[in-house]
N, C-alpha and C positions, 0 to 999 in steps of 0.2 A: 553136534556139528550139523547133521542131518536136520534136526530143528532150525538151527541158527539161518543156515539157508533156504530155507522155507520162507522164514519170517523174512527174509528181504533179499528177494531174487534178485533185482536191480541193481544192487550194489553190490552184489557179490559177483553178480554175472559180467558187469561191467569191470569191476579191477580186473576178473580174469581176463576178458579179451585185450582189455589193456595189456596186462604183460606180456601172452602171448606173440599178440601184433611187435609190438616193440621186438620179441627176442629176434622174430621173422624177418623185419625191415634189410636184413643183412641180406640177406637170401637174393634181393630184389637185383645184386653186384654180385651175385659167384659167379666166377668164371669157373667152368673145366678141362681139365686137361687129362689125358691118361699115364701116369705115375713115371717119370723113367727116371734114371741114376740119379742126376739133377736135385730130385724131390727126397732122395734116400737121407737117413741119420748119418754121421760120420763116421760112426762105426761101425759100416759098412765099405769093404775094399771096393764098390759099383763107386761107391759116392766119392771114393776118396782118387780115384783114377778118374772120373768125371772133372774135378776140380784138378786135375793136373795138366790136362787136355787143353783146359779154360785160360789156366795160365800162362801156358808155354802157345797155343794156336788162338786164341781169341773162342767168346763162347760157342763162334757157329763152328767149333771144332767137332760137338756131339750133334750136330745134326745132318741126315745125309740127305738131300734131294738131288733127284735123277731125272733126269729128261731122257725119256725113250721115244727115239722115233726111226720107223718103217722107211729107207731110201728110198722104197715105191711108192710112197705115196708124197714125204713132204721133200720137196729135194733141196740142193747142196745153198742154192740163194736165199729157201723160205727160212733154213734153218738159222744160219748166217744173219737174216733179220730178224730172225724174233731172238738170237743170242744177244743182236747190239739193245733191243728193247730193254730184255729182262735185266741187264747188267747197269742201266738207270733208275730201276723201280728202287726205292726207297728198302733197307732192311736187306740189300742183297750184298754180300760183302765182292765175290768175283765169280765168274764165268768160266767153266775150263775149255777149252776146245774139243771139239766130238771126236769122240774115240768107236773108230769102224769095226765095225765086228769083224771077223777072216774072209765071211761070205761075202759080207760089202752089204748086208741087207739091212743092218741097224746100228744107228747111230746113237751113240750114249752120254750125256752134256751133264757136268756134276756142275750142281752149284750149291755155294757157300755162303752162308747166311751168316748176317753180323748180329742176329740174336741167338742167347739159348733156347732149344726147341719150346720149352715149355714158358717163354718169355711174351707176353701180351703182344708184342707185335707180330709173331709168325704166324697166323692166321691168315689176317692180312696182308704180309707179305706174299705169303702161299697162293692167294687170290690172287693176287694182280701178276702173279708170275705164269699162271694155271693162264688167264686172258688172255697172253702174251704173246703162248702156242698155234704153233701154222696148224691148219686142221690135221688130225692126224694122230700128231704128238701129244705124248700124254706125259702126266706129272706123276712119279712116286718116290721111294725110300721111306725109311723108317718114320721120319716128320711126315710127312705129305700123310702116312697111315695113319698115324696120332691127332691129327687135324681131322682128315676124313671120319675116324672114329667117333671124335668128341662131337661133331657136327650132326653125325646121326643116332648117337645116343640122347642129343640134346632132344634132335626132331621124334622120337619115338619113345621117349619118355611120357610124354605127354597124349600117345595110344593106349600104352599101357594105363597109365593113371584114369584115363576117361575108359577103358574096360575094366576094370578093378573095380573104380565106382560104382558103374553101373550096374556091376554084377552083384555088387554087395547090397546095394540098394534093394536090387528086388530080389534079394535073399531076404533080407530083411523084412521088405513089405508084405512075404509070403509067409515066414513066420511070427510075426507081430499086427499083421491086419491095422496095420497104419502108413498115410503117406509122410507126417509131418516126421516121426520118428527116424524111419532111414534117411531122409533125408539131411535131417540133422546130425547123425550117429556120423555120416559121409562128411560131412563141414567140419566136425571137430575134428575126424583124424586126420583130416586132409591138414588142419591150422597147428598140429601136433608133431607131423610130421615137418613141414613146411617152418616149423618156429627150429624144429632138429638143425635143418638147412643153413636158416640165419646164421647158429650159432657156431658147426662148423666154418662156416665163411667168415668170422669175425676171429676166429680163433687160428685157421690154419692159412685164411689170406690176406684178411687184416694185419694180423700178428697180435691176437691178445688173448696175452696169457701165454704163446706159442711153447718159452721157456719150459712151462709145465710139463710138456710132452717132450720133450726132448730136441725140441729142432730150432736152426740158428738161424732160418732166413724163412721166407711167408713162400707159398707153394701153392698154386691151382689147385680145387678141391678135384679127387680122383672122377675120369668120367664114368665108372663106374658105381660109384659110392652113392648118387641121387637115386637110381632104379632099384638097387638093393637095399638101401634104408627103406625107398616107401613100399617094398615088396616085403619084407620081414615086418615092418611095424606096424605096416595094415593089418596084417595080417592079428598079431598081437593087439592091440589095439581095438580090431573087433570082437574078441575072444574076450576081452575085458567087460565094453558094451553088452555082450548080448550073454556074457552074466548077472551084468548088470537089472539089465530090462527086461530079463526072465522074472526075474524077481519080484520087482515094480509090476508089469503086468500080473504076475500071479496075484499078488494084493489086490490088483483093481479089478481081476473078473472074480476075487471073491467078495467084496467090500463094495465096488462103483466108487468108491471115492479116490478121485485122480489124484486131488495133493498128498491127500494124506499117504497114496501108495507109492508114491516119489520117496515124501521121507522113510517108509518103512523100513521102501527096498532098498535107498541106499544106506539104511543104519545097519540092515543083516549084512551086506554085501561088503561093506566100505576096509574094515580089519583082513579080509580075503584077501580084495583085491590089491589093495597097500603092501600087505607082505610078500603076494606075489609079483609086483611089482620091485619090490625092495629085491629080491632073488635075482630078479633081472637085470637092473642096473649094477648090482656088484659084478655080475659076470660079464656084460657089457664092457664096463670099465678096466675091467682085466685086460681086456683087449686093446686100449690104450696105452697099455703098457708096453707092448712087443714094437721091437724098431723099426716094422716097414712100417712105412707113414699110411697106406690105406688101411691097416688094420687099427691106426691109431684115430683117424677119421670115422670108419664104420664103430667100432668101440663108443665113441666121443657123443657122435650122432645117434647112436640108439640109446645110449642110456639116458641122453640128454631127453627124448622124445616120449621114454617109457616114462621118466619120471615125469614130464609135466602132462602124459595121458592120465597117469594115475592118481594125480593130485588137481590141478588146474580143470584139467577136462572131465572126469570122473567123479571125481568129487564138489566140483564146483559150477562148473556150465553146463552139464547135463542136468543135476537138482535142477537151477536156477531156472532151466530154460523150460523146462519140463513143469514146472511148477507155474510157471507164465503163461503157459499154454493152457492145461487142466484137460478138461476133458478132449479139448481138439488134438491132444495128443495121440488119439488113440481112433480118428476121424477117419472112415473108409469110405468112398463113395458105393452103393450097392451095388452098380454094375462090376467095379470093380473087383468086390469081393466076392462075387459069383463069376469071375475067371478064373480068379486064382487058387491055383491047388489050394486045401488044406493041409497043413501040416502041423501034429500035434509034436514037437520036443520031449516035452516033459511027460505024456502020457498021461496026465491028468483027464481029457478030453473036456475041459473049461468050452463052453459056448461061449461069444463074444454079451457083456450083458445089456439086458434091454432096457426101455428108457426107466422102468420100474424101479430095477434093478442100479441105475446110476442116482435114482434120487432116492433111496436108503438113507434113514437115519447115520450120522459118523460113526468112527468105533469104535473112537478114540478123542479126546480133548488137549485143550495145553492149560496146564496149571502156572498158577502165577509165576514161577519160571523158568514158564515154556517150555517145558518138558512135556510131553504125549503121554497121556495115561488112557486106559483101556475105560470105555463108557461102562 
């Protein structure tokens, strides 16, 4: 196998991003939301009183939003107009009257919404009602937290990922004395995890396949479930790589030969990491089993992402890409490499080798088919 993708990076590299992108495309539509009764299995009494709520009051029965406001500062006419505003805004079913606290200093306005919390339009809804408010007054309950929530897990997702990266990166470039490498090691897991995303979102918001897991209607991915997938699978995911590329590097500062230490290292490594990978997605998928719907999502989404690190990116974009590149794999500018720490892993204490040293005779041939035999 390790031969086979030598001989023709191109087209192996290419079907791989091919499927990957495709599985992702989905990802480009998740919506999130954070899990509530609504999103439960039916064999749960949360789910099963959630759906009784729904029938007997309409669905903005499970959602509570509150308008708090301070009598010192907004008073009895600002309130009064922005109660006639909000009770026009589109998604808002009625308005209660403000209810005075004993002291007379806080006024408290419930309103009832004509979607279920976790329904595409309450967001928006939420917005244009949050507008609405005389300065002052401010929006919450349980909906308004679940909105707020998913709002700033969306926005801080995207901190995390750009620190995780770049940590990893020059992890990487400090124990691999290459820029091209971590950079690329960063693109596939990021396409591995991201292809994960797609496929929860086709599965638990599209609805396909949904029946599988046990649920009768399509459901927001958790807004938990994106930061914890790319937190656990980075994290895996590098641990795979940089067994990977230990390897391959070891071959090339003893040999200089870039391709041929591509194929070596992934022929030693490949049975490893496959079976360690195989370990993970069964126990993975165990977790799709259990009834809360995020355990069935994180389950879903990580075994889905191990498997195709393990096989699509590991076994097949990494050779390919690496074998494309050759010796620029392993390209340091000198300034560079006299910043950066040394750091030996393995204890071998390998020098990086010199140009002498990369134009050695091969050490190895391919015989008529294409198998690598030892010179």
């Amino acid at each position: 196998w390790a031969a086979a993708v030598g001989r023709r990076p191109v087209a192996f590299g290419l079907l791989a991003v091919i499927v990957m992108v495709t599985l992702a495309v989905p990802a480009l539509g998740m919506r999130t939301w954070p899990q509530d009764s609504g999103a439960q299995s039916t064999e749960l009494t949360t789910r099963r009183a959630h759906d009784i709520l729904v029938d007997e009051y309409g669905p903005g029965a499970n959602s509570q939003i509150l308008i708090v406001a301070p009598t010192d500062t907004v008073s009895g006419a600002e309130l009064a107009s922005a109660t006639a505003r909000i009770t026009s805004i589109p998604g808002v079913a009625a308005v209660s009257a403000p209810a005075i606290s004993p002291d007379g200093e806080l006024a408290v306005i419930s309103v009832t919404s004509a979607y279920d919390p976790a329904a595409d339009g309450t967001p928006e809804m939420l917005a244009a009602v949050r507008s609405a408010l005389p300065q002052g007054a401010i929006l919450t309950g349980a909906t308004t937290y679940f909105s707020d929530i998913s709002d700033k897990l969306q926005e801080r997702l995207w901190v995390v990922i750009g620190f995780v990266v770049a940590a990893s990166v020059l992890a990487l470039m400090v124990l691999f004395r290459s820029i091209a490498v971590p950079i690329k090691a960063a693109l596939m897991n990021l396409l591995s995890v991201v292809a994960a995303y797609g496929v929860i979102t086709a599965v638990f918001q599209w609805g396909w396949g949904m029946q599988l897991f046990g649920l009768d209607h399509t459901v927001a991915v958790s807004s938990w479930v994106p930061i914890l997938i790319f937190a656990i699978l980075f994290g895996l995911s590098m641990d795979y790589e940089v067994f990977l590329l230990s390897r391959i590097r070891e071959d090339w500062l003893a040999t200089g030969d870039a391709k041929g230490s591509v194929v070596r290292g992934l022929a030693r490594t490949g049975r490893v990491i496959t079976s360690a990978a195989a370990i993970m997605v069964a126990v993975f998928l165990s977790f799709a089993t259990e009834a809360d719907v995020v355990l069935k999502m994180l389950g879903l989404g990580m075994a889905t992402a191990v498997l195709l690190d393990a096989t699509l990116i590991r076994m097949v974009l990494v050779p390919a890409t690496m074998t494309l590149l050759g010796r620029f794999n392993w390209w340091l500018p000198g300034w560079l490499d006299r910043i950066l720490p040394n750091v030996d892993v393995e204890g071998h204490g390998h020098p990086t080798p010199s140009v002498e040293q990369q134009t050695v005779r091969p050490t190895a041939t391919e015989d008529p088919d294409g198998e690598l035999q030892p010179v």
